[in-house]
Backbone as a ProteinNet text record, in pm:
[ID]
protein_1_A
[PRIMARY]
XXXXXXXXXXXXXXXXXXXXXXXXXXXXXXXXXXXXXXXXXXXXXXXXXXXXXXXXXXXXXXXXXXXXXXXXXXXXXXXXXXXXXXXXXXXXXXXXXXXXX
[TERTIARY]
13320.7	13382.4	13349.7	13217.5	13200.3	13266.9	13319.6	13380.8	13514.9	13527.7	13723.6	13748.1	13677.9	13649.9	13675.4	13605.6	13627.9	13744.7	13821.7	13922.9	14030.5	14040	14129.9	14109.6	14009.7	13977.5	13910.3	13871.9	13790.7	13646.8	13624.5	13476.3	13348	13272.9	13194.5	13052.4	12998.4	12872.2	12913.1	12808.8	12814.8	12723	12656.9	12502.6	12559.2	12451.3	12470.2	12321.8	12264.4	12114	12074	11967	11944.7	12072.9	12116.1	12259.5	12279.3	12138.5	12130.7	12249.8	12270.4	12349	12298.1	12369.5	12295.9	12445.2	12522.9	12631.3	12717	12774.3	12838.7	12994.5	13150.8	13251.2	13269.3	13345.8	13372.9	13484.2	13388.9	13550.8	13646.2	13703.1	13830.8	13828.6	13884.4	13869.2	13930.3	14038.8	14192.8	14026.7	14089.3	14017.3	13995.5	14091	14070.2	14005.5	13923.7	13824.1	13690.1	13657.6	13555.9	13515.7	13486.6	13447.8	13329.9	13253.1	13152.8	13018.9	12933.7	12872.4	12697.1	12710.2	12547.1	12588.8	12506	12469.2	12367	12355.4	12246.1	12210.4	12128.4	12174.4	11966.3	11885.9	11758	11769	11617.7	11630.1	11753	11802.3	11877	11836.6	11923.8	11834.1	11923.2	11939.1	12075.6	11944.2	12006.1	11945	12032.6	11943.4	12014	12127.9	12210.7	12370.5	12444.4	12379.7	12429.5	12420.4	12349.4	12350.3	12496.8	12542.2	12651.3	12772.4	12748.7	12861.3	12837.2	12741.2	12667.4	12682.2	12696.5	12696.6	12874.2	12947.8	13090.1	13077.7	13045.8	13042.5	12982.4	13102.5	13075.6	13062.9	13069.9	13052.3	12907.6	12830	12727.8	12616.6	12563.2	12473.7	12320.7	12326.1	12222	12272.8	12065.2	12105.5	12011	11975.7	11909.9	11886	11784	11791.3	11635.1	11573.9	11427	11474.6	11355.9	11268.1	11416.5	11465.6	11559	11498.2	11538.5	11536.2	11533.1	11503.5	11565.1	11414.8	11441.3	11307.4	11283.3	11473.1	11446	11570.6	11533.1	11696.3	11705.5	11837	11912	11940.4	11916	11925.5	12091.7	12199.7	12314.8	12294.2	12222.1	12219.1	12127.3	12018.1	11961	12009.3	12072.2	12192	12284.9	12349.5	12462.3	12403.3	12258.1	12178.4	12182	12114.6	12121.9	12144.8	12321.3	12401.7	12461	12451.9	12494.9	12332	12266.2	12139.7	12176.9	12226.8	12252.2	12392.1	12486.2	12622.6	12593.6	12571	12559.2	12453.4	12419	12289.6	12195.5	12154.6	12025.2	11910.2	11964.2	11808.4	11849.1	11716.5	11750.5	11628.2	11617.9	11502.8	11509.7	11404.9	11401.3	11244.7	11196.7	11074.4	11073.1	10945.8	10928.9	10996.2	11066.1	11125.2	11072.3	10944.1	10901.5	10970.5	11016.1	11141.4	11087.6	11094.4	11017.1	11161	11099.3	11222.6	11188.2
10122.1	10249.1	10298.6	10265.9	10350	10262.9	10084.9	10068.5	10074.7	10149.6	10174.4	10258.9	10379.1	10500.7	10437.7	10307	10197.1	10160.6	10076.4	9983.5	10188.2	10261.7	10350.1	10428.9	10399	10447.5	10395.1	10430.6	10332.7	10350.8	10347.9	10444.6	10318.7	10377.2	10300.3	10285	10409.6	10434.6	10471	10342.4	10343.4	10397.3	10508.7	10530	10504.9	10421.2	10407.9	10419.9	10489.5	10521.5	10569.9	10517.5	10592.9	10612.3	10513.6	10569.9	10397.8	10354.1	10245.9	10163.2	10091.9	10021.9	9881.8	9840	9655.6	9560.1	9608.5	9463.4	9546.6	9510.6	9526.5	9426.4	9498.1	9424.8	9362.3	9218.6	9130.2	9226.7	9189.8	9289.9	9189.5	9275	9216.6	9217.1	9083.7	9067	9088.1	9211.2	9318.5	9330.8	9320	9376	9486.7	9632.8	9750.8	9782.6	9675	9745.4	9678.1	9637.4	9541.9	9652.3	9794	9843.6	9937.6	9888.8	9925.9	9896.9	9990	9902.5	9937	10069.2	10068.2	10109.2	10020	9998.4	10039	10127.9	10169.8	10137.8	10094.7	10082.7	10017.8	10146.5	10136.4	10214.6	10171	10224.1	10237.7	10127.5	10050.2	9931.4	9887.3	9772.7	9623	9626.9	9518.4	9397.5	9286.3	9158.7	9052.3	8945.9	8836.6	8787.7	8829.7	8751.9	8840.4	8975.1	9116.9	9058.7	8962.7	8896.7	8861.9	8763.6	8728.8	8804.8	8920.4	9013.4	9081.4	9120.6	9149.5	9106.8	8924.4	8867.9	8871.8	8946.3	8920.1	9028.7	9155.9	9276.5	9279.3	9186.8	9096.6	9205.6	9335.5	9428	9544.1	9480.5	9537.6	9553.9	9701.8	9683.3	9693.7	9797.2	9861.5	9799.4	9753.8	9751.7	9785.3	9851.4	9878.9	9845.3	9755.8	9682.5	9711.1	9835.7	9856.2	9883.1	9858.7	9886.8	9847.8	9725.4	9668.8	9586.3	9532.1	9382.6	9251.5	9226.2	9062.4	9042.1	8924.1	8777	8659.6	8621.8	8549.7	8500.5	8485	8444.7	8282.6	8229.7	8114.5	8104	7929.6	7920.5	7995.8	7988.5	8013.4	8167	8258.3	8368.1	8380.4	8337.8	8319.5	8297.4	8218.1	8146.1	8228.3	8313.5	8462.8	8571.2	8573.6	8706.1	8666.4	8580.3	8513	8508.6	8477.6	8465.6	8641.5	8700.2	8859.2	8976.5	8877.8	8918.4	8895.5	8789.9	8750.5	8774.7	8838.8	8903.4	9075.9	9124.1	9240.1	9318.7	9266.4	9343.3	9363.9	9526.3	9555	9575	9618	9654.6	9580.2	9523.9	9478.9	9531.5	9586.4	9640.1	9599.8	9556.6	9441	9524.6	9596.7	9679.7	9656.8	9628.3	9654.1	9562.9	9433	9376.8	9212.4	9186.8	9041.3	8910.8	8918.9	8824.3	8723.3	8604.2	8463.4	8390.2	8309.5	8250.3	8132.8
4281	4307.6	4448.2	4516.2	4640.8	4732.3	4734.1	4840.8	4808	4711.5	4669	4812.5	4861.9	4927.6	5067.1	5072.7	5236.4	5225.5	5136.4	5115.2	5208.7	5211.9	5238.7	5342.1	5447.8	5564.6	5656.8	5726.5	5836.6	5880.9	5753.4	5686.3	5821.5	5847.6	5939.2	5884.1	5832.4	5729.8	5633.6	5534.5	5377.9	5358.6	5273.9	5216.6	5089.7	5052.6	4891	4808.3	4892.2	4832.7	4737.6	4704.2	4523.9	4433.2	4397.3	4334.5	4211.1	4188.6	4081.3	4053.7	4180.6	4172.1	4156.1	4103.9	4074	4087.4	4189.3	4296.7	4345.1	4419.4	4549	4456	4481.4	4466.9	4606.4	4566.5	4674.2	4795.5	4948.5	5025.8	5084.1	5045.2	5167.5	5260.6	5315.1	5446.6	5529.5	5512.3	5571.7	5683.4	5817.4	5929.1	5878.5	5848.1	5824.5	5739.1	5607.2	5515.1	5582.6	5678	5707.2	5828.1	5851.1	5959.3	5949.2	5829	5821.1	5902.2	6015.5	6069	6027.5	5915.4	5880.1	5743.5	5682.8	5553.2	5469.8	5358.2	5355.6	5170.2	5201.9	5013.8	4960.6	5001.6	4930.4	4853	4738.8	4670.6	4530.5	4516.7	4388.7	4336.7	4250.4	4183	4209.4	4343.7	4382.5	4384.7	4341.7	4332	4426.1	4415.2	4526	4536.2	4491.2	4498.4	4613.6	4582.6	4669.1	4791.7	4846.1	4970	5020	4911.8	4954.2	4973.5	4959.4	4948.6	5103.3	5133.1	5252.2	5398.5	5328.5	5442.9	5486.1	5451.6	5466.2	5549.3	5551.9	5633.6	5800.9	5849.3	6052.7	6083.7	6068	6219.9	6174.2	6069.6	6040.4	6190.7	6217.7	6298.1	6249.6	6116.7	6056	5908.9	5844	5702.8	5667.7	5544.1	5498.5	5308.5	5271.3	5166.4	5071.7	5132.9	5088.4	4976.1	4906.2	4767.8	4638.4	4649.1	4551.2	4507.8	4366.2	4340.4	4384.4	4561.5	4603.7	4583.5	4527.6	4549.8	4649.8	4649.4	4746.8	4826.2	4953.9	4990.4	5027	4988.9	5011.2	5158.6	5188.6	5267.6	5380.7	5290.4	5304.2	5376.4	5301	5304.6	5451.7	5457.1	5567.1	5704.3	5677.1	5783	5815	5711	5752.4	5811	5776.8	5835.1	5982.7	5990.2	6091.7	6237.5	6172.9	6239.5	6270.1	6164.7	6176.1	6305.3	6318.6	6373.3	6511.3	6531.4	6676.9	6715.6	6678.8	6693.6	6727	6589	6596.9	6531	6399.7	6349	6431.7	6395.2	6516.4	6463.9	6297.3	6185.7	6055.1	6050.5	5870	5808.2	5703.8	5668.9	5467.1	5477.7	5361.8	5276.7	5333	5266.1	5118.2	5043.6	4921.1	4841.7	4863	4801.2	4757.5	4701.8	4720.9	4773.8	4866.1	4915.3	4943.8	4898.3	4942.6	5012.6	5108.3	5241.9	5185.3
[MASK]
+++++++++++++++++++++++++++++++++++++++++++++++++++++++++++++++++++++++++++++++++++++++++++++++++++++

């Protein structure tokens, strides 16, 4: 439901904080729903797949992923951060989350 709200504007910041979410729907890859560039989503109970949904969002600069559910990330996922680290991400913030690489 909160990226129904993206799919219809050119929404740039998501907060999705404290708001017990556990996944993210797949986005589309319409240039015009993909212009999100800070992400905010601590403080829910999103687990590791939420990665892959994550890693689709290219014009991310800011993310924010404290105090959720991840354990651990895939190499795949690693590789999209990555790559989103050396494009455009400027913060990833992974706090509180036992994440083994």
């Amino acid at each position: 439901m909160v990226l129904s709200v993206c799919q219809r504007c050119r929404l740039r910041v998501l907060n999705g904080t404290r708001n017990h979410l556990t996944s993210l729907p797949p986005l589309n890859n319409n240039s015009e729903q993909n212009n999100v560039k800070e992400l905010y989503l601590s403080e829910n109970d999103l687990e590791n797949d939420v990665l892959d949904v994550i890693a689709e969002y290219s014009h991310l600069r800011i993310l924010h992923l404290a105090y959720n559910e991840l354990t651990e990330l895939y190499d795949r996922q690693v590789t999209r951060l990555l790559e989103l680290c050396t494009s455009n991400l400027l913060t990833l913030l992974l706090v509180e989350n036992c994440v083994v690489f």
